[in-house]
C-alpha positions as CSV (number, residue, x, y, z in Angstrom):
1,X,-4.4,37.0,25.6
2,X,-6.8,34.3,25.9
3,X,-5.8,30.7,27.0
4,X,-7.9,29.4,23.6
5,X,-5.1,31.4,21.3
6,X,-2.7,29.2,23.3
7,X,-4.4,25.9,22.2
8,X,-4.3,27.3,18.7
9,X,-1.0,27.8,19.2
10,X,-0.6,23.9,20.3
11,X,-2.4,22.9,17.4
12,X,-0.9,24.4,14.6
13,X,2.7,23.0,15.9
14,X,1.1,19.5,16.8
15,X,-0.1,19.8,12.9
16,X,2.9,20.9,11.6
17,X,4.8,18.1,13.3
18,X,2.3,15.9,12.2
19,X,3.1,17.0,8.6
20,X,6.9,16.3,9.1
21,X,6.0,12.4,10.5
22,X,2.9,11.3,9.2
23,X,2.1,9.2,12.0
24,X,-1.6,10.4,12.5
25,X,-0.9,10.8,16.3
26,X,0.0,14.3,16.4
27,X,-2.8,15.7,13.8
28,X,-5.2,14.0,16.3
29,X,-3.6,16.1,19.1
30,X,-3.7,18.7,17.3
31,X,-7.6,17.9,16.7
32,X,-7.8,18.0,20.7
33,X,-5.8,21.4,20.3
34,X,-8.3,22.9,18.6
35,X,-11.5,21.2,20.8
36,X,-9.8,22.7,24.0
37,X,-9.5,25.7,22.6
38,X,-13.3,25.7,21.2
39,X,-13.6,24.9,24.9
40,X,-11.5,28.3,25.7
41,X,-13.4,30.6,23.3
42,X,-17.2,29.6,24.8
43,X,-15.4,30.5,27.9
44,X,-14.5,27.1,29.9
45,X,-12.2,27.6,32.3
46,X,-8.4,25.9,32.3
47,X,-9.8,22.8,33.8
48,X,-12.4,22.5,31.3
49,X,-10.3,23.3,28.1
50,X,-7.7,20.3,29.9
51,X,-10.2,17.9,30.2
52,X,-11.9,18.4,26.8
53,X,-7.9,18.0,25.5
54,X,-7.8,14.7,27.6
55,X,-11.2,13.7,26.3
56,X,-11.1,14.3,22.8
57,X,-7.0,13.1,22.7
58,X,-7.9,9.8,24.1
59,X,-10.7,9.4,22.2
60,X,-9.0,10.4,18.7
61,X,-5.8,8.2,19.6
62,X,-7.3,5.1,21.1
63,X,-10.4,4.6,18.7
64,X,-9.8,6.6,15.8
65,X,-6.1,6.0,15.5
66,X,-6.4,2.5,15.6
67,X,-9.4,2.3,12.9
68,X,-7.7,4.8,10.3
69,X,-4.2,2.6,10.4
70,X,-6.4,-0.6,10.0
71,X,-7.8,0.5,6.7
72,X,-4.6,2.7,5.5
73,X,-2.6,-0.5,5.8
74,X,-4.2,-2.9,3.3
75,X,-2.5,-6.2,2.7
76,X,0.0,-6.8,-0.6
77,X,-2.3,-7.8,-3.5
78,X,-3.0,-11.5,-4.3
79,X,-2.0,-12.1,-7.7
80,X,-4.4,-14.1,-9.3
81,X,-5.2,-15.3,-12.9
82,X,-2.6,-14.8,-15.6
83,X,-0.7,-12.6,-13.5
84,X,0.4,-15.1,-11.2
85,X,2.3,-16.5,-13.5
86,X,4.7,-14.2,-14.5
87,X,7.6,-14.5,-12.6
88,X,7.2,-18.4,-12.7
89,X,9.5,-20.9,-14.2
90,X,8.1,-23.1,-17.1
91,X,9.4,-26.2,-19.3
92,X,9.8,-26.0,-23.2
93,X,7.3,-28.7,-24.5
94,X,7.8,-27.9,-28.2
95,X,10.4,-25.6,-29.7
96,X,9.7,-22.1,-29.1
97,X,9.8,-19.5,-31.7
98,X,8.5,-16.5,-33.1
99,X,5.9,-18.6,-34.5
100,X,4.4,-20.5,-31.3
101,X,5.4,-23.3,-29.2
102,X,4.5,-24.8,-26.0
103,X,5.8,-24.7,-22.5
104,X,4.1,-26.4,-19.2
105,X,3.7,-23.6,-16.2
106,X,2.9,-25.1,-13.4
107,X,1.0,-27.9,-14.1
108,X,-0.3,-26.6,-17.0
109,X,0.1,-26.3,-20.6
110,X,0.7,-22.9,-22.3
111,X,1.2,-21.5,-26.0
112,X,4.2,-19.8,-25.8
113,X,6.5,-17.3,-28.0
114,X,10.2,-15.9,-26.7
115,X,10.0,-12.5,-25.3
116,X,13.3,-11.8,-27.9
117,X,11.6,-12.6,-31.1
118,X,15.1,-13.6,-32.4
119,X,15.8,-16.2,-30.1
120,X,14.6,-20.1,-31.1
121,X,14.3,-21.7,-27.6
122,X,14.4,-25.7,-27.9
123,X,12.4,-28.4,-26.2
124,X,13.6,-29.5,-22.6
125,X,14.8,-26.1,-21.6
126,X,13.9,-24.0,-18.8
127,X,12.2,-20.7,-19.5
128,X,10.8,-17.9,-16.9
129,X,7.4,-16.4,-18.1
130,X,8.6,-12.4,-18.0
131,X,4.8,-11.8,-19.3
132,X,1.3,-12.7,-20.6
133,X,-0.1,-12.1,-23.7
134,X,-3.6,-13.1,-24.3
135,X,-3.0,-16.7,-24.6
136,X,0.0,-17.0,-25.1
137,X,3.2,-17.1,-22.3
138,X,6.2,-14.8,-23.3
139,X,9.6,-16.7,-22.1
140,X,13.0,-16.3,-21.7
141,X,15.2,-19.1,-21.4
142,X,16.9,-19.3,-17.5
143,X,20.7,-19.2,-17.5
């Protein structure tokens, strides 16, 4: 038996381990697997399949490794726009109902309607904006 079915071998565990982890090291070993044995079948030597293994294993974990995990790992959203502010708290301006009112969020001033359509929030209370709707800030009033 060759020495390039062996490297196979090595690569097809090194991929199924990779599989069970997900850390992207061992599928690029198993990458280097499978160069050393290309290595093997044009008929390199052991030294030569090893050093293409060395090679092409640091190559794949110290520059490729690094570059794949800096764009896998992208930073949480920024919410921007009307979506930053659900989630905010806001003060009842005018009386709230299913027919309008007006709350300040943040600084600013908002149309707003209760997010229960039954409930009649008065002025001075504290909402949380638990969605936007076009215009208009849907509220609950904090407890």
């Amino acid at each position: 038996m060759g020495s390039w079915i062996i490297w196979l071998i090595v690569a097809a565990v090194l991929g199924t381990i990779e599989i069970a982890t997900t850390t992207l090291a061992f599928g690029l070993l198993g990458a280097a697997a499978l160069i050393a044995a290309g290595a093997g079948f044009l008929g390199g030597d052991a030294a030569v399949q090893f050093g293409a293994f060395v090679l092409a294993s640091g190559l794949g974990l110290g520059v490729a490794r690094p570059f794949a995990r800096r764009h896998i790992r992208h930073p949480p959203l920024l919410r921007t726009g009307t979506a930053a502010l659900v989630g905010r708290t806001g003060y009842v301006l005018d009386e709230v109902s299913d027919h309008g009112g007006r709350v300040r969020i943040g600084g600013e001033e908002w149309s707003a309607r209760p997010y229960d359509e039954t409930l009649v929030i008065p002025v001075g209370t504290k909402v949380d904006v638990l969605q936007i709707e076009g215009a208009s800030a849907l509220v609950y009033p904090r407890e």
